[in-house]
C-alpha positions, -999 to 999 in steps of 0.1 A, spaced: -469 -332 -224 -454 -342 -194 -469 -319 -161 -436 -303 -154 -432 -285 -192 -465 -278 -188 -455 -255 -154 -435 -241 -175 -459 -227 -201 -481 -203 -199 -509 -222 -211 -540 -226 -184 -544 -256 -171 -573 -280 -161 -565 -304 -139 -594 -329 -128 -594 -356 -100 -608 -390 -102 -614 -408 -72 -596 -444 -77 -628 -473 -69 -639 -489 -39 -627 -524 -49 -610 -538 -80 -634 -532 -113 -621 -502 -128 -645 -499 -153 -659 -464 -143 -626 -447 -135 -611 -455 -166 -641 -447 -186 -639 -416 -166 -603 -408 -175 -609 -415 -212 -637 -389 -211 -613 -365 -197 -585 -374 -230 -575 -339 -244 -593 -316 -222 -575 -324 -188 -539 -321 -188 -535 -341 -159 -555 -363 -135 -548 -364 -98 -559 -395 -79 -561 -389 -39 -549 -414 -18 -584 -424 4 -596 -393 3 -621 -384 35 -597 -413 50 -624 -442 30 -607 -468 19 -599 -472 -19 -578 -486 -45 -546 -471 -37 -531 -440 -56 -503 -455 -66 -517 -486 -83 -549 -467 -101 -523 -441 -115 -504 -466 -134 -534 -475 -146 -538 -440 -164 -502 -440 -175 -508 -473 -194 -536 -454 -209 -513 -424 -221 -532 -398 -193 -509 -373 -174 -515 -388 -135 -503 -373 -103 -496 -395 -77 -510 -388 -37 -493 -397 -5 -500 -384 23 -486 -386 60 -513 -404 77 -508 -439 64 -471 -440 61 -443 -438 79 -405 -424 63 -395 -458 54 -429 -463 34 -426 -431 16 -395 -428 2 -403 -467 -10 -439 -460 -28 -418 -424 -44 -394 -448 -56 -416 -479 -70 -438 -447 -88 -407 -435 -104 -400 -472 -114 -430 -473 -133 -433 -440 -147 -446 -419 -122 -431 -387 -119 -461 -365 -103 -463 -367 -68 -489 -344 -46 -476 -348 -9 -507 -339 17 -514 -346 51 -543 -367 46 -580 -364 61 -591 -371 99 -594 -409 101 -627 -401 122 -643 -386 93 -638 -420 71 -650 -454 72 -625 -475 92 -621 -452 125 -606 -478 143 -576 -474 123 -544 -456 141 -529 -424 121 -491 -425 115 -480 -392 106 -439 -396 112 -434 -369 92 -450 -332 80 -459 -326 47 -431 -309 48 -406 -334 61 -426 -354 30 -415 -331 5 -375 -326 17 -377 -364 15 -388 -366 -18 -358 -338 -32 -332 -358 -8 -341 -383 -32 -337 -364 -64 -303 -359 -49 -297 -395 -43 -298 -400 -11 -324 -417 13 -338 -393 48 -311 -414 65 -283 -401 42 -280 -432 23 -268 -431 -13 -294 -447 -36 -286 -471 -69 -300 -450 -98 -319 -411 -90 -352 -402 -93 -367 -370 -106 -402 -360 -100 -427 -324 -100 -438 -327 -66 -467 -306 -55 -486 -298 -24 -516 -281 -9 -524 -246 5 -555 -234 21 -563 -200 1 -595 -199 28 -579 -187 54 -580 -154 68 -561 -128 90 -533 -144 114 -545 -179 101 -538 -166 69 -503 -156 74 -496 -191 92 -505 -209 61 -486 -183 37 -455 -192 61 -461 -228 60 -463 -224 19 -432 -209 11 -413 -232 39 -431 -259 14 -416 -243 -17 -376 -240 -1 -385 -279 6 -390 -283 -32 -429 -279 -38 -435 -268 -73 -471 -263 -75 -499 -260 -46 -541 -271 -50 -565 -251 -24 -594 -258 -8 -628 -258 -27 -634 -218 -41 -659 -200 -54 -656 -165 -39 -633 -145 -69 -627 -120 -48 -611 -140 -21 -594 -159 -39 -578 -129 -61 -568 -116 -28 -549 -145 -20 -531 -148 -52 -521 -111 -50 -502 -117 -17 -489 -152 -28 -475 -131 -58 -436 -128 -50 -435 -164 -44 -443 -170 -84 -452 -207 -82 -487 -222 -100 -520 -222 -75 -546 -247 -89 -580 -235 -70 -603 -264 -66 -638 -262 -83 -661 -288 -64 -694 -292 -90 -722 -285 -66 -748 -310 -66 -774 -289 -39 -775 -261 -19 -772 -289 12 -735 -304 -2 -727 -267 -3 -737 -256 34 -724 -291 44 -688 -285 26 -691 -249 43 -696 -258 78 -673 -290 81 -643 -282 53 -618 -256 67 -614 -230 39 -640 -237 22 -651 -204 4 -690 -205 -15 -705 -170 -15 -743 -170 -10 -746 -162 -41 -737 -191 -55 -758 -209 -33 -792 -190 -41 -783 -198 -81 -781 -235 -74 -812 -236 -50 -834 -215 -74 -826 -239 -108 -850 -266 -112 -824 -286 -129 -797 -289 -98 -775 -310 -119 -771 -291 -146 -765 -256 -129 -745 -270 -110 -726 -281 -138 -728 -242 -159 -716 -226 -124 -682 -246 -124 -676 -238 -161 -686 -204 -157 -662 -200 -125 -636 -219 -140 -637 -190 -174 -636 -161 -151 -604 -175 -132 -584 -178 -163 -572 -141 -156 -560 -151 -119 -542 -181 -118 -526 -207 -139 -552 -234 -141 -578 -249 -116 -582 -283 -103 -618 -298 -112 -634 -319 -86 -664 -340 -86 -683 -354 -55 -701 -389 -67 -712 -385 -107 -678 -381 -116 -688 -383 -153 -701 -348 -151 -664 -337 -149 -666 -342 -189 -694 -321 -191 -681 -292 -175 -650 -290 -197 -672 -290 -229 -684 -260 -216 -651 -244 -208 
């Protein structure tokens, strides 16, 4: 079922996210994706995540739509300007593409070619009113367009935040859903209690919040994500489980499913999120 209808439903909602390769043998992402067939609804596939480069989104998602997977399509505003945008929106509706997740895109310092120079002509918001201009059928400039795309665009909000920052972001998030987001991913979250508190005052805006679940591989990757990842919420709790298991790999594994079960009474779904070893995203839906 196609991602929209399924927004519609009240059905939960995994969502997992498969990191496209470094190069062109796609062997592992699509064995990947067929591990995920009919226990994912949908696969996400970021566009050069940490800003390394990849196979693009655009390209590796058709690659899951030949397969019959549900694939949401990332841009974000660091590599493109207006003109580029509108034109990879288009060519994904062309093909069958209809899920779009509009971000902003990591730091270029944090990634692998840091001599590269950020473009950012437009906000993620300015991303999204471009993409409904176009389910209008016009073009940013005003320009009337041969034939009229139609897409469930999503975006991201950081659920991390707290105080004044918090009510920045909770601005910025309904401004995004007025633009024409329809569904929003957070940052990595494992405090319940947080994260409950955030969906309480997100309430009146009545739109889907996928929390991520990150499967911890060591107590390290956890500080690490912590410290340098704004919003990033891990209780200590969660950290002494994982450090006292002999078996890293497979607590780590049992503390996603078990997270992902007790959120089914907050939120419509999660987004399921592997760091390297994406194979173990499999093994934590058997659990769940």
């Amino acid at each position: 079922m196609a991602l929209e209808k399924l927004l519609e439903t009240d059905q939960f909602l995994v969502i997992s996210e498969l990191e496209p390769p470094k190069g062109v043998d796609t062997t592992d992402f699509l064995n990947n994706a067929d591990s995920l067939r009919g226990r994912s609804q949908a696969v996400v596939v970021p566009e050069m995540s940490g800003a390394i480069m990849r196979m693009g989104s655009l390209g590796a998602s058709y690659l899951l739509k030949q397969k019959g997977i549900e694939a949401i399509v990332s841009m974000n505003s660091r590599d493109r300007n207006r003109l580029a945008l509108q034109a990879d929106m288009l060519s994904a509706f062309a093909v069958g593409l209809e899920n779009l997740l509009l971000v902003e895109g990591d730091q270029i310092a944090s990634g692998d070619h840091i001599e590269a120079h950020p473009v950012n002509d437009l906000d993620v918001i300015g991303m999204v009113e471009a993409s409904k201009k176009l389910q209008k059928g016009i073009d940013a400039a005003g320009n009337d367009l041969s034939g009229i795309p139609h897409f469930c665009v999503g975006s991201e909000v950081n659920a991390g935040l707290t105080s004044s920052a918090l009510e920045v972001e909770v601005m910025g998030m309904e401004k995004k859903i007025k633009a024409g987001a329809q569904y929003f991913f957070t940052p990595t979250i494992y405090d319940l209690d947080a994260f409950e508190s955030f969906m309480n005052r997100v309430a009146p805006f009545k739109i889907p919040v996928f929390p991520r679940v990150t499967v911890l591989n060591s107590v390290g990757m956890a500080r690490f994500m912590c410290r340098h990842m704004d919003g990033v919420l891990i209780p200590e709790e969660v950290l002494d489980r994982l450090g006292k298991s002999p078996d890293k790999t497979k607590e780590g594994i049992a503390i996603a499913a078990n997270t992902i079960k007790k959120m089914r009474s907050l939120c419509r779904g999660v987004l399921l999120v592997c760091i390297g070893g994406q194979e173990r995203l499999a093994a934590v839906l058997e659990q769940v």
